[in-house]
Kinemage of the C-alpha trace (Angstrom):
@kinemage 1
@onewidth
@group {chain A} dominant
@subgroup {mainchain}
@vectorlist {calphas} color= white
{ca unk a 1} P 0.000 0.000 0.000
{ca unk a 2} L 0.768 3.267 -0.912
{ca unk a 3} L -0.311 6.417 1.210
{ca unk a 4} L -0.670 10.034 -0.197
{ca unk a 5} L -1.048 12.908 2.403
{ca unk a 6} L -1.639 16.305 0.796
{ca unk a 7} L -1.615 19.788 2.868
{ca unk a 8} L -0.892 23.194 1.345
{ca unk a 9} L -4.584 24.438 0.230
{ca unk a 10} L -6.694 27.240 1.469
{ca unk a 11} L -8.434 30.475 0.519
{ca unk a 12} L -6.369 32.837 -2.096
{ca unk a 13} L -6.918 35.522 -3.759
{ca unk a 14} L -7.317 35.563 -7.468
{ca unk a 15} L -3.593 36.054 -8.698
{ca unk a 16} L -2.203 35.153 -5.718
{ca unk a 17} L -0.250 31.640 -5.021
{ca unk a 18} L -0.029 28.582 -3.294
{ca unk a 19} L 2.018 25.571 -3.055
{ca unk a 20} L 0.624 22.041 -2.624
{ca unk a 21} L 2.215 19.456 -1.109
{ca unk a 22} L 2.170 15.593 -0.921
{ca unk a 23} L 3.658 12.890 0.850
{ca unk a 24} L 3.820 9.320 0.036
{ca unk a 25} L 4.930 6.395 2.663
{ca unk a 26} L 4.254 2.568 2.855
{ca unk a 27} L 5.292 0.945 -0.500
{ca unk a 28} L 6.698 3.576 -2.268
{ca unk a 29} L 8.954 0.597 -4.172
{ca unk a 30} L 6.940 0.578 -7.753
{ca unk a 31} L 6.229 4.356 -8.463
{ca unk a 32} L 5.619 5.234 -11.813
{ca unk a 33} L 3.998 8.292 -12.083
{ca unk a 34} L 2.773 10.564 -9.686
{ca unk a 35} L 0.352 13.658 -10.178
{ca unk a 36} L -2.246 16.011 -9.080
{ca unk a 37} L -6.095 15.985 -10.315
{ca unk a 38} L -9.162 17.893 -9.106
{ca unk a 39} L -12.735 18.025 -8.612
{ca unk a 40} L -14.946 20.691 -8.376
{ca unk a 41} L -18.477 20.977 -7.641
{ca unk a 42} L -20.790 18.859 -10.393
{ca unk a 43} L -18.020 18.333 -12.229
{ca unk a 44} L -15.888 14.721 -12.807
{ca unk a 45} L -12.301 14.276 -11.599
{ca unk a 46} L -9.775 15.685 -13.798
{ca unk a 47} L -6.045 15.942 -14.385
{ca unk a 48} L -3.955 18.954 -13.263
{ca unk a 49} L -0.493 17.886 -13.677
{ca unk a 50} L 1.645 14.354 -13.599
{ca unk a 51} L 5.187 13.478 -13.661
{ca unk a 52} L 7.177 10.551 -13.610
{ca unk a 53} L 10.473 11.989 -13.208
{ca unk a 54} L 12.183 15.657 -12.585
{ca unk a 55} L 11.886 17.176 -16.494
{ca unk a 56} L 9.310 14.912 -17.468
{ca unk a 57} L 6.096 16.353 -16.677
{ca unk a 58} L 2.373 16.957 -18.222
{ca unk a 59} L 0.247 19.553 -17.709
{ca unk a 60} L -3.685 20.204 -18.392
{ca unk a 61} L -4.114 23.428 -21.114
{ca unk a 62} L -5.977 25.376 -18.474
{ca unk a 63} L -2.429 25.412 -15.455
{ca unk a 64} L -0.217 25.438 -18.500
{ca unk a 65} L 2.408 28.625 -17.981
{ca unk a 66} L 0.651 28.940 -14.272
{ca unk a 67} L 0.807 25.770 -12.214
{ca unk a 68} L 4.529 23.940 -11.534
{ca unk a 69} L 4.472 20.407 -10.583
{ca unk a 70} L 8.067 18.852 -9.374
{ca unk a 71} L 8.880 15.140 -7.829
{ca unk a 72} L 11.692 14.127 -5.655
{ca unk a 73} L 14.153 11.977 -7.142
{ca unk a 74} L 13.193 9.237 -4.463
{ca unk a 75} L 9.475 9.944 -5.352
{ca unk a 76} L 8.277 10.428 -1.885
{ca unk a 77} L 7.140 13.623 -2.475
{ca unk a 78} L 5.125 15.797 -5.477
{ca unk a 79} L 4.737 19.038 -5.177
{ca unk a 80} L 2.539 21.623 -6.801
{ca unk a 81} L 3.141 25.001 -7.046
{ca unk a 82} L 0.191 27.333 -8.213
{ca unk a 83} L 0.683 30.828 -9.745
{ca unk a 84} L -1.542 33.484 -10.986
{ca unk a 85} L -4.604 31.393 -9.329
{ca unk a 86} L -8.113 32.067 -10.980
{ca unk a 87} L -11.785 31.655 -9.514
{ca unk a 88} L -12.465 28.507 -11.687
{ca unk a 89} L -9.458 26.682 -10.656
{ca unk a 90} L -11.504 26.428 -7.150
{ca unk a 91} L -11.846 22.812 -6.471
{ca unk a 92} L -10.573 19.617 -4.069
{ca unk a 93} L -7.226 18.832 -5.143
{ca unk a 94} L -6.241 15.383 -4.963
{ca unk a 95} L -2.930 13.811 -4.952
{ca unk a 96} L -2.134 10.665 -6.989
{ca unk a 97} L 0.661 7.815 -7.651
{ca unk a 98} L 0.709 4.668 -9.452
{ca unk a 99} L 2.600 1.908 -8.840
{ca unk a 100} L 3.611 -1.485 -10.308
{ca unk a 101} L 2.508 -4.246 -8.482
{ca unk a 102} L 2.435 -7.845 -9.816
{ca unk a 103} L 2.476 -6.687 -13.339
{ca unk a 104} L -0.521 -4.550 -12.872
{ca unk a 105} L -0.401 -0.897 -12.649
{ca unk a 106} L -2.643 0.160 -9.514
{ca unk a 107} L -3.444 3.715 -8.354
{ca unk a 108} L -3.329 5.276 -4.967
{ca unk a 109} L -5.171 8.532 -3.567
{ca unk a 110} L -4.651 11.004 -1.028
{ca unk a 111} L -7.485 12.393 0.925
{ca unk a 112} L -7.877 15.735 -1.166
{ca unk a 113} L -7.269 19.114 0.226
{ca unk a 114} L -9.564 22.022 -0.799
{ca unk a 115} L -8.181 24.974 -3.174
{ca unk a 116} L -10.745 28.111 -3.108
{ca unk a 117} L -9.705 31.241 -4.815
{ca unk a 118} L -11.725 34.604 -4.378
{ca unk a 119} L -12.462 36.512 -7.006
């Protein structure tokens, strides 16, 4: 088992920052990739940002040039660093890694951590 803790979110103004963090313990043996993805209100789970490795990262068109995501090199740790924050990127943020286990790729979640920016 893998287990994701996230802490970092909050209330911010729109244009302001904030920095999300997330750490993973357990059976960290396995990691692939590891990511962010959020869920507003109504709306389905979607992807913010993964990485596998440092300089190998993937963004959704709506962070791109605004949100930073970075990994440890012992991927115990993501990180995601949020600039120039709008109203609509409001939402729970959830932290995610996949690992290999037994030739199947399973997926781990963290709690979620809420992200509310003011307009």
């Amino acid at each position: 088992q893998v287990q994701l803790v996230e802490s970092g979110g909050g209330l911010m103004q729109a244009g302001g920052s904030l920095r999300l963090s997330c750490a993973a313990s357990g059976s960290i043996f396995g990691i692939g990739a590891m990511g962010w993805f959020r869920q507003a209100p109504g709306n389905e789970r979607e992807l913010v940002a993964t990485i596998t490795r440092p300089g190998t990262s993937n963004y959704a068109d709506s962070v791109k040039g605004r949100f930073t995501i970075s990994i440890t090199s012992a991927k115990n740790a993501v990180y995601l660093q949020m600039n120039s924050l709008k109203p609509e990127d409001t939402a729970v943020y959830y932290c995610h890694a996949e690992a290999l286990r037994n030739g199947k790729w399973i997926n781990y979640w963290g709690q979620g951590t809420q992200v509310t920016v003011a307009s």
